[in-house]
C-alpha positions as CSV (number, residue, x, y, z in Angstrom):
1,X,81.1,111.9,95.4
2,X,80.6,114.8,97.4
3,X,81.4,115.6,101.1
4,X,78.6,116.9,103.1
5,X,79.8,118.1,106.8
6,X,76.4,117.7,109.2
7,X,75.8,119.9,112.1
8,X,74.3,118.5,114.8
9,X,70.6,116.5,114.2
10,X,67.2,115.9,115.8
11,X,67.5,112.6,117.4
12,X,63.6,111.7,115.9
13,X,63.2,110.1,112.3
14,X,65.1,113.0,110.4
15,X,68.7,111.5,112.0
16,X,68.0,108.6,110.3
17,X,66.4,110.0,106.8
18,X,69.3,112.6,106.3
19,X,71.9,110.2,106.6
20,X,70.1,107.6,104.6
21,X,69.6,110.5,102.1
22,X,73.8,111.6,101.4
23,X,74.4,108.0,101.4
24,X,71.8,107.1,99.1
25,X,72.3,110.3,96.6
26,X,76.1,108.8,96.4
27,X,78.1,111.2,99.0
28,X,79.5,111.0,102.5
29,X,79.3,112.8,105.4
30,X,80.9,114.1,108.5
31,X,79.2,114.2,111.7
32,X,80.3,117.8,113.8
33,X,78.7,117.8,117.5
34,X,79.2,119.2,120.8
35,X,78.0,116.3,122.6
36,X,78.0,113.0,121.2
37,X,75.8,111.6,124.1
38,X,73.3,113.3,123.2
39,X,72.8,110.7,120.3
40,X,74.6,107.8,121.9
41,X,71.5,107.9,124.5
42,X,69.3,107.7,121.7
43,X,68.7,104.0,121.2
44,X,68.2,102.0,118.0
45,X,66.9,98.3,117.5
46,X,68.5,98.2,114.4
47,X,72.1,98.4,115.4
48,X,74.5,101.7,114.7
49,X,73.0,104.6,114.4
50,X,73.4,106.1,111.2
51,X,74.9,109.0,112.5
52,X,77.5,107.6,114.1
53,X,78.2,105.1,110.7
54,X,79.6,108.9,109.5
55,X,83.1,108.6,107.8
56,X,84.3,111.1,110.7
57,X,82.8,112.1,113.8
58,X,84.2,115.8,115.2
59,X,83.3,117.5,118.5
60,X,83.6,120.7,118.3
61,X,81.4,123.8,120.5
62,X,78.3,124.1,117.8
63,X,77.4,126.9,120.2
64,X,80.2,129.1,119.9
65,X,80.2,130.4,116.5
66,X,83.2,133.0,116.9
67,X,85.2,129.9,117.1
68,X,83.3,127.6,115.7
69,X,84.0,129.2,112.4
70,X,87.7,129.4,112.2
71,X,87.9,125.8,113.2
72,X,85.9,124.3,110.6
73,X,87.7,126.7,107.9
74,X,90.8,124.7,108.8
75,X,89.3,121.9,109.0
76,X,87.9,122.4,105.5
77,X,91.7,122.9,104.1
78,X,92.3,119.8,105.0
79,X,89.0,117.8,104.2
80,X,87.3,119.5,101.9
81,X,83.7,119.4,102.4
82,X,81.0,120.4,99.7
83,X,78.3,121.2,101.5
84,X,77.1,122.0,104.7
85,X,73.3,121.0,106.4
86,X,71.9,120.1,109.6
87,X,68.3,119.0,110.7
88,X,68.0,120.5,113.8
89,X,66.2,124.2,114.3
90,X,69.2,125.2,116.8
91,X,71.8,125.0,114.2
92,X,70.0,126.3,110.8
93,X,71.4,130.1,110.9
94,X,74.9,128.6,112.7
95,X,75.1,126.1,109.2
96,X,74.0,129.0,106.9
97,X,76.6,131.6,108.3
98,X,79.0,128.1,108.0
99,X,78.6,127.3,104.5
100,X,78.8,131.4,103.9
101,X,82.1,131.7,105.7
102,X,83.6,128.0,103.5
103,X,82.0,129.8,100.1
104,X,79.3,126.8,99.9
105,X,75.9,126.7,98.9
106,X,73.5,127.6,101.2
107,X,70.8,129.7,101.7
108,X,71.3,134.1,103.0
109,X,72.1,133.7,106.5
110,X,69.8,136.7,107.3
111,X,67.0,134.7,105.1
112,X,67.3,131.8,107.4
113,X,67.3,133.6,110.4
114,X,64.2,135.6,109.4
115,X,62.2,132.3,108.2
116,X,63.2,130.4,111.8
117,X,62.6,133.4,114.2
118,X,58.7,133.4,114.7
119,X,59.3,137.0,115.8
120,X,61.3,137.9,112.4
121,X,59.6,136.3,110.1
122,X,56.0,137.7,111.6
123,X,57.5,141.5,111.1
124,X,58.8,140.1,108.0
125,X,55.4,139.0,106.4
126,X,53.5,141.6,107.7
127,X,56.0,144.0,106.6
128,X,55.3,142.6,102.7
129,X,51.7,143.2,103.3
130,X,51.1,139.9,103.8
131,X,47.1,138.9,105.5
132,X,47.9,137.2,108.8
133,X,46.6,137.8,112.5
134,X,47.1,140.5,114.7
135,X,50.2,140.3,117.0
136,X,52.7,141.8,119.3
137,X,56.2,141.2,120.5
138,X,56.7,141.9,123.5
139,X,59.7,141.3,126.5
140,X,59.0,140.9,130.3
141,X,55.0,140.3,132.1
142,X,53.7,144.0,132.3
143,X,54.4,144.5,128.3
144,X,53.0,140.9,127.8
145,X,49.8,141.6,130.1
146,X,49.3,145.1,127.9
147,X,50.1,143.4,125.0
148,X,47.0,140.9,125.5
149,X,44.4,143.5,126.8
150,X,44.8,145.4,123.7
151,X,45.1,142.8,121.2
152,X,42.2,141.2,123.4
153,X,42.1,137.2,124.2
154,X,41.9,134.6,123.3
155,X,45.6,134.8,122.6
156,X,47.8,132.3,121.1
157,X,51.4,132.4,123.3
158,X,54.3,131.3,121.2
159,X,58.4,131.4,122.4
160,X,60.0,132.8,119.3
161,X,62.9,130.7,119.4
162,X,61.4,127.0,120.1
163,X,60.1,124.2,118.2
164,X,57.9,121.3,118.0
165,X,55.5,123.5,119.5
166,X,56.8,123.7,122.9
167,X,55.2,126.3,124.9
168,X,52.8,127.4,122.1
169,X,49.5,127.5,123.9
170,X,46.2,128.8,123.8
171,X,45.1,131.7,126.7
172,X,42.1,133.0,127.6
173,X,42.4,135.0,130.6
174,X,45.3,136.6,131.9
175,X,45.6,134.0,134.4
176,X,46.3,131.2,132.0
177,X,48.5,134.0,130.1
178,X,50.4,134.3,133.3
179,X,50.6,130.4,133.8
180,X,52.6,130.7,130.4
181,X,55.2,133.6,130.7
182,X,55.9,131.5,134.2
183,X,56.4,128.3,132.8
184,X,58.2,130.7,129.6
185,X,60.9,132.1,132.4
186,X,61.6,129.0,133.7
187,X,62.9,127.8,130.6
188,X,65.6,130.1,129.9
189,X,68.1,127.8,127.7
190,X,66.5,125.2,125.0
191,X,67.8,121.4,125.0
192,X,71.2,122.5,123.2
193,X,72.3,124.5,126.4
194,X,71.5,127.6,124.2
195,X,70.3,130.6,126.5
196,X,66.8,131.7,125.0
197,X,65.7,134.9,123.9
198,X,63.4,136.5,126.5
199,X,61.0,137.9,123.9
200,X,57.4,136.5,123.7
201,X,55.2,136.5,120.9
202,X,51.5,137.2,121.0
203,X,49.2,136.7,118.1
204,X,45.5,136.5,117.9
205,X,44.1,132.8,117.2
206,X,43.3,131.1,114.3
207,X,40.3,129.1,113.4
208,X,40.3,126.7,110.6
209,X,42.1,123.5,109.4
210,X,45.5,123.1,109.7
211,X,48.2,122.3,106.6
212,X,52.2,122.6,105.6
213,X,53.3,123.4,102.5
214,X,56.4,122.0,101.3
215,X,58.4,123.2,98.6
216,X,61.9,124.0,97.1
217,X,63.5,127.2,96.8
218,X,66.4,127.5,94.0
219,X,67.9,131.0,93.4
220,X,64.7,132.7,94.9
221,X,62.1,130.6,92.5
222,X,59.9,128.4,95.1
223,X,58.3,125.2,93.4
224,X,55.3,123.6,95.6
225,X,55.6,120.2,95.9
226,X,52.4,119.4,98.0
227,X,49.9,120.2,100.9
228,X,49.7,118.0,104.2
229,X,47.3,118.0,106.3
230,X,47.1,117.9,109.8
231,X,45.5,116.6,112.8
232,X,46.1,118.5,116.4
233,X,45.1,117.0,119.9
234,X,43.2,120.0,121.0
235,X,43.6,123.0,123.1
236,X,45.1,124.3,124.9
237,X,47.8,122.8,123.2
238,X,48.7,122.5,119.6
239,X,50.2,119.1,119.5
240,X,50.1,117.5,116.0
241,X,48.6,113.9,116.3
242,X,49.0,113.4,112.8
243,X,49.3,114.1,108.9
244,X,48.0,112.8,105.7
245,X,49.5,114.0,102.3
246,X,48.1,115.0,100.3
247,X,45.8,117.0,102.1
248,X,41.8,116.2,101.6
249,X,41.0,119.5,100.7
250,X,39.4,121.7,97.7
251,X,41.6,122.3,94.6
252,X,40.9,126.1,95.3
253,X,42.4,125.4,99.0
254,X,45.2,124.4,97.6
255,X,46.3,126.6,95.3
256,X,45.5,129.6,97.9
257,X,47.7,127.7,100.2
258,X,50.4,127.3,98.1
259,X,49.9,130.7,96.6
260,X,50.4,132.3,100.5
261,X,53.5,129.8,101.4
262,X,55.2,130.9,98.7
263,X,54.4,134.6,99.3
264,X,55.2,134.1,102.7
265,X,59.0,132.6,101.9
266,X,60.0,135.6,99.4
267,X,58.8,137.9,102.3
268,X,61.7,136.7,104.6
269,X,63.8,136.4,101.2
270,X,64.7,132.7,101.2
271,X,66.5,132.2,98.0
272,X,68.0,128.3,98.5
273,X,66.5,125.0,100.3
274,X,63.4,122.6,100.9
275,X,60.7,124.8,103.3
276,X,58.2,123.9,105.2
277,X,55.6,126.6,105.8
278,X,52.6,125.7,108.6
279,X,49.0,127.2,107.6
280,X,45.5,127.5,109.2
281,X,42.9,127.8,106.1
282,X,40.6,130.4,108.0
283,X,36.9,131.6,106.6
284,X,39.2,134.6,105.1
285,X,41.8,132.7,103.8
286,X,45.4,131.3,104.5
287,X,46.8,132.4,107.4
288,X,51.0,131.5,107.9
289,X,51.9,129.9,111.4
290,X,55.2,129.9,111.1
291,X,57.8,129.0,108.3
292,X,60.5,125.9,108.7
293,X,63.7,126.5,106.4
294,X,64.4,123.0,106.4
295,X,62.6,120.1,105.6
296,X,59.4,118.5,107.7
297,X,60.2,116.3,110.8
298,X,57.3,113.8,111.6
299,X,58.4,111.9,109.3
300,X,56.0,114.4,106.2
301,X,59.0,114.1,104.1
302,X,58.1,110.1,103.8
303,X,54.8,110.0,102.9
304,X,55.6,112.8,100.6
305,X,58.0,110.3,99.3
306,X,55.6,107.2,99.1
307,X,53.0,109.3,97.6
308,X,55.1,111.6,95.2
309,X,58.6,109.5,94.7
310,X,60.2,113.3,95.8
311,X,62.7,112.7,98.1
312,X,62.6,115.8,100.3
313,X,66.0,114.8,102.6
314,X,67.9,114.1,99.4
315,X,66.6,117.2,97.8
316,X,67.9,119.2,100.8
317,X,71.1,117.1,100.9
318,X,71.8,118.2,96.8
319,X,71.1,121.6,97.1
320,X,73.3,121.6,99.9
321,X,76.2,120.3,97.4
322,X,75.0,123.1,94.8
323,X,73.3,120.4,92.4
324,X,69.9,121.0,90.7
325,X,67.8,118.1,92.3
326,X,65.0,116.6,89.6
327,X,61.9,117.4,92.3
328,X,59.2,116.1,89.4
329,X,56.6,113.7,91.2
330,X,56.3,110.1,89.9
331,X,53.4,107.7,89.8
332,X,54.4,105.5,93.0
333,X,51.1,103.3,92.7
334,X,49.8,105.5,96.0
335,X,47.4,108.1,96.5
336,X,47.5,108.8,100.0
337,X,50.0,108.5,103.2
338,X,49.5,109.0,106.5
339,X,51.2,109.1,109.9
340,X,49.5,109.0,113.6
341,X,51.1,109.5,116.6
342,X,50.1,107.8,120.2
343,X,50.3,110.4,122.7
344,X,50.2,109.5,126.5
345,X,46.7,109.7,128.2
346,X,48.8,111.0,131.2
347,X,52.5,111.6,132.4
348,X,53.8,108.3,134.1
349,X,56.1,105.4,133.4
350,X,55.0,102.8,130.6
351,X,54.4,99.1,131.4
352,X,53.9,98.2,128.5
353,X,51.7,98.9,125.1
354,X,49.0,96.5,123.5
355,X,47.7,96.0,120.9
356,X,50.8,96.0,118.5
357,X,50.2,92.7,117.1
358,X,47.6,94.2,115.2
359,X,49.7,97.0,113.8
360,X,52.3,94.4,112.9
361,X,50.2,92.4,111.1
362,X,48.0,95.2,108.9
363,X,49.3,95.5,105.0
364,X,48.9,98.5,104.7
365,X,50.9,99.8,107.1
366,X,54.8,100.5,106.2
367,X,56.3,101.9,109.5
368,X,55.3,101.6,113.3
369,X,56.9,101.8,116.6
370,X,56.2,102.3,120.1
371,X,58.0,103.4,122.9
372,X,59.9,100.4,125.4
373,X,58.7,99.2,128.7
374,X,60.0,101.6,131.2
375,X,59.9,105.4,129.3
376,X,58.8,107.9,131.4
377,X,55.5,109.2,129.6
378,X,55.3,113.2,129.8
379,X,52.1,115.4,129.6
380,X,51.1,115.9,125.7
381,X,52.0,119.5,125.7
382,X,54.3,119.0,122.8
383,X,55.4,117.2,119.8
384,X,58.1,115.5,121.8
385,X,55.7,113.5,123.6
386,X,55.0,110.8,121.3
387,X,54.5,107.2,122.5
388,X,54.6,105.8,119.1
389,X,53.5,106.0,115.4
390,X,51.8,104.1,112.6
391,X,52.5,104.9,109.0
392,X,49.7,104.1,106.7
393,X,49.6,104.0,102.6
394,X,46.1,103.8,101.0
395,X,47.0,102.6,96.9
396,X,43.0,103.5,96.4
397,X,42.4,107.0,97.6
398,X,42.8,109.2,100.7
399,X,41.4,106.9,103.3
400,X,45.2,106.4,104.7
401,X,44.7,108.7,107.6
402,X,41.2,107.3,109.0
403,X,43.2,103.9,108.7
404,X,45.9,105.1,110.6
405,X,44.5,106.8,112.8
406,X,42.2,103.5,113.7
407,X,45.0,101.6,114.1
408,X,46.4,104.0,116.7
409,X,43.0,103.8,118.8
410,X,43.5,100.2,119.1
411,X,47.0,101.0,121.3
412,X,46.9,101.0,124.5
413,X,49.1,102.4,127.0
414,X,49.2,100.3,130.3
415,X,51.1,102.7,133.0
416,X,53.7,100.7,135.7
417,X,51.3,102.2,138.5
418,X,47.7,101.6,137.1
419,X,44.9,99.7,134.6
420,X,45.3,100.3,131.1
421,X,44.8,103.6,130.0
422,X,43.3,104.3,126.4
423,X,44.7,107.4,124.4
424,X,42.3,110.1,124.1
């Protein structure tokens, strides 16, 4: 039984599969946080939350490496962990600098931070010769503005140290580019009370369908595991309202898409982990958005579980522990799986949500849930504004997402302050 030591965790549906994933691979785990409300406020209707049913529970500053280090070294004399992961974005180069400094597996600190850092990992690809659009990094408004009027709009805006696509939005003008290197400043630290990097990153948009590939990396050699599709909201956001796996396109697609993801990893010279690497398929080929070093959150890892019998959390979690996971797909009895998300018609506070008897009641759904009578509904700018999901498995073919995404069409949102509202 090995001893995995978590650092911090998103509080969506990945602090629930990691845990599930040491405990079901046969190890245990210790839970290291700054703040422990942070999950405490995250509610669960079925009882503990699994990351507080952790064998040990440490608070310790996640945000101060320089003594963050030391502390966990002694800490390891005494308990000896084995390996050394975390789920959240914030903490992946903190964990890989970690597991370096104990002598554990993990992946080049300098890969990691080159695959999370939009910036980075942009210089990185293009650097390799990689085709991908036209860009600019940039730091204050005059470069920014001087930035756009060469590279020429539209303009995609992306902070190169965010996630779930929070401030990535479309521009068109320099007005609207000006709306987002306001709203950019005023966001100087991200939800871990990190400060921000000031730098912006510019890149010219890209039209065509949207996928992830997600693979394994072990000692440099990258195995593709699959392609999910995506659906977004629309502009001038790039909210993801859901995913299907495997992805309805061409076999040619595919290949080309996994072809580039994997191109795109040895670029930033990631050597060890599960990747998740975010695509538009343009007229002139694959084009990287951005590379995760860690598995897919919205709950991909699951239907890539239902569909393929890979276990993408567990994976992570034994490579983690320096084992060689078995990542060869199974015949689970389905050929498609699909998530859709509600997203709130409007920012406000939630009476309630209809139409979840339905839902309930459908076979071929395997996971739903909605948001509670009294949760204050944001604008869908991001992927933290879900209301709710239904999880869909189709045993025939790859109608799962059409079915999910019906089923979600059928919700609606009544707000404490006016008539029901249907989700766009």
């Amino acid at each position: 039984m090995g001893h995995v030591l978590l650092v911090e965790s998103w509080v969506g549906a990945m602090s629930r599969l990691l845990p599930r994933a040491i405990r079901e691979s046969g190890h245990r785990f210790t839970f290291l946080t700054r703040n422990l409300h942070h999950y405490l406020r995250a509610s669960s209707a079925e009882g503990v939350h699994p990351l507080l049913a952790a064998d040990n529970i440490i608070t310790a500053d996640t945000n101060d490496e320089a003594s963050l280090l030391p502390q966990i070294a002694r800490l390891h004399e005494v308990m000896r962990f084995d390996g050394v992961i975390t789920s959240c974005d914030y903490y992946l180069g903190t964990v890989a600098r970690l597991a370096a400094h104990l002598g554990l597996p993990g992946a080049q600190p300098e890969a990691v931070e080159h695959a999370y850092r939009k910036d980075l990992a942009r210089r990185r690809m293009h650097a390799a010769g990689l085709a991908g659009p036209a860009f600019a990094v940039v730091e204050g408004w005059p470069p920014l503005r001087d930035a756009a009027r060469t590279l020429g709009f539209p303009l995609v805006v992306k902070p190169v140290d965010l996630c779930a696509g929070m401030f990535v939005r479309r521009v068109d003008d320099e007005v609207q580019l000006r709306e987002a290197f306001d709203a950019l400043a005023g966001f100087p630290v991200n939800a871990r009370q990190q400060p921000r990097s000031p730098l912006v990153l510019l890149e010219e948009v890209l039209v065509g369908p949207e996928v992830s590939v997600e693979t394994v990396t072990v000692d440099g050699r990258t195995t593709v595991v699959g392609v999910t599709d995506k659906s977004l909201a629309g502009e001038p956001w790039f909210v993801e309202s859901g995913h299907m796996f495997p992805a309805t396109i061409t076999p040619a697609a595919t290949s080309a898409a996994a072809d580039m993801a994997v191109a795109a990893l040895a670029a930033v010279e990631f050597d060890l982990g599960v990747a998740h690497t975010e695509l538009r398929l343009t007229e002139s080929g694959p084009r990287v958005i951005e590379i995760n070093p860690r598995p897919a959150g919205n709950q991909i890892t699951e239907l890539v579980r239902r569909v393929t019998g890979v276990d993408l959390p567990m994976v992570y979690t034994q490579l983690a522990l320096g084992e060689l996971p078995d990542i060869a797909a199974t015949d689970t009895g389905v050929r498609s799986a699909a998530i859709s998300f509600l997203l709130p018609p409007k920012a406000g506070t939630v009476e309630r949500i209809d139409g979840t008897a339905a839902v309930a009641e459908a076979a071929d759904v395997v996971d739903w849930a909605v948001k509670p009578a009294g949760h204050r509904a944001a604008d869908a700018s991001s992927n933290n504004s879900y209301l709710g999901h239904v999880m869909v498995v189709d045993t025939n073919g790859p109608g799962a997402r059409p079915r999910a995404e019906e089923l979600v069409a059928g919700l609606e949102v009544r707000f404490a302050d006016e008539r029901v509202e249907v989700p766009a």
